[in-house]
C-alpha positions in Angstrom: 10.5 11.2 9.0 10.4 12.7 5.2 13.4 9.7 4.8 11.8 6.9 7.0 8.5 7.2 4.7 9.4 9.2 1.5 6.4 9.5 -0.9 7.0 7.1 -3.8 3.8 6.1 -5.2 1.6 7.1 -8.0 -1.8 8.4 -6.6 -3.8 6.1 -8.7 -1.2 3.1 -7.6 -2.3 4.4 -4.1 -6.2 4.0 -4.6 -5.6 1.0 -6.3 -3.5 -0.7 -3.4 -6.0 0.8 -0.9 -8.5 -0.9 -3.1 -6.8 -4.3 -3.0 -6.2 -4.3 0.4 -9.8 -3.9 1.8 -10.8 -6.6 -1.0 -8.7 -8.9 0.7 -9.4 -7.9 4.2 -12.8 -8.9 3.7 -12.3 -12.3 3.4 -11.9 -12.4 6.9 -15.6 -11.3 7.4 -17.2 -12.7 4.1 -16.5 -15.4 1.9 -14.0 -18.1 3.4 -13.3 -16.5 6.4 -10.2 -17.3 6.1 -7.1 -15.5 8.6 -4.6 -14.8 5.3 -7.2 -12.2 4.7 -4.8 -9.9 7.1 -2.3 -9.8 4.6 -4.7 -7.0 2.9 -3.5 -5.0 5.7 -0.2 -4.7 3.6 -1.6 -2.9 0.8 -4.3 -1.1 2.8 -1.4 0.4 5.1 0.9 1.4 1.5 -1.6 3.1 0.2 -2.8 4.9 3.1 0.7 6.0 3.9 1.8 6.8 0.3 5.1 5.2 0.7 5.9 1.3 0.0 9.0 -0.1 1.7 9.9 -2.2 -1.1 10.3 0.5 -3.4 12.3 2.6 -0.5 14.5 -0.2 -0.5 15.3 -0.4 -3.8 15.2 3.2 -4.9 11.9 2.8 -7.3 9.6 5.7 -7.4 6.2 5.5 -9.2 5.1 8.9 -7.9 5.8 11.6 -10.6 6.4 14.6 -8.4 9.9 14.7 -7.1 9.9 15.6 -3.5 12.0 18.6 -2.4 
């Protein structure tokens, strides 16, 4: 599982994303009520997890510890 989902985010990255992503998600209960809201599910689910499938797939790491 450690490869499928390797930790390779920064912790405040990982707040901040978390951040982002219920920001977003309320527009689908306040504001415009608009469905693109969802997409803050993205970030919400990165940050949450630790590990961002973007930077898995390109070999980025923000996360200063190296895991063993």
């Amino acid at each position: 599982m450690a490869n499928l989902l390797p930790t390779n985010e920064h912790p405040v990255e990982r707040v901040l994303r978390v951040a982002v992503g219920l920001g977003v998600l309320s527009l689908v209960f306040l504001g415009p009520m608009t469905p693109w809201g969802y997409l803050g599910l993205v970030p919400l689910a990165t940050g949450l997890l630790g590990s961002c499938p973007l930077y898995t797939l390109f070999g980025w790491s923000t996360c200063s510890v190296k895991a063993r």
